[in-house]
C-alpha positions in Angstrom: -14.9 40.9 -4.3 -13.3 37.6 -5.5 -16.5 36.7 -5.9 -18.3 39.4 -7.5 -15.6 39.2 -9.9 -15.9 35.7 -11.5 -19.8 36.7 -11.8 -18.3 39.5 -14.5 -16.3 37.7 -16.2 -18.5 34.3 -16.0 -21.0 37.2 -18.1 -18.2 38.1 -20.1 -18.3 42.1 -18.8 -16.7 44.3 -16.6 -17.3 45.3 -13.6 -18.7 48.7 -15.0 -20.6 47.1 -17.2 -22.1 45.1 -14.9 -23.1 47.4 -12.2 -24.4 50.2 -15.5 -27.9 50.1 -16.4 -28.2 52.4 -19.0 -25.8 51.3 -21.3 -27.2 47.6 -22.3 -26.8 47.6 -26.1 -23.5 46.3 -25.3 -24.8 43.4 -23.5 -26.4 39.8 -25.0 -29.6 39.0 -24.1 -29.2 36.3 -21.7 -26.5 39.1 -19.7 -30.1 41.7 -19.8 -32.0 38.5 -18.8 -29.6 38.4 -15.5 -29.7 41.8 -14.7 -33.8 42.8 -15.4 -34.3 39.3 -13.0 -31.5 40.7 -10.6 -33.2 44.1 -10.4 -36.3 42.5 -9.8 -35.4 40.4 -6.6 -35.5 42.1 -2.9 -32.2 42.6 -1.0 -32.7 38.7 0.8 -33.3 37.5 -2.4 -30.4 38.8 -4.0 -28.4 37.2 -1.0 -29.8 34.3 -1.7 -28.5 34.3 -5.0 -25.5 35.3 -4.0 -25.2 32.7 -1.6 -26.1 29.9 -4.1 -23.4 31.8 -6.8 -20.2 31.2 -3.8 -21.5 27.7 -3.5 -20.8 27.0 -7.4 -17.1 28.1 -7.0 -16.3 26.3 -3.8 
């Protein structure tokens, strides 16, 4: 979860807003940028990321 969190707060939401899709007014565009590329990646590929996001905070 530790990590999960500093991708929130490294997009300046919380962890509502992250995980809501229908609510994106509230969000810049690079923050829909993340999520509409997120949403677009299989489950490996979103492991992959998430693998490669844990590396940046090691």
């Amino acid at each position: 979860m530790i990590t999960l969190e500093k991708i929130y707060t490294a997009l300046g939401v919380t962890l509502s807003q992250f995980f809501q899709e229908s609510n994106s007014e509230n969000l810049t565009e690079k923050q829909k940028e993340v999520l509409r590329r997120w949403n677009d990646l299989s489950t490996n590929e979103q492991e992959t990321v998430m693998s490669m996001l844990r590396g940046l905070w090691k």
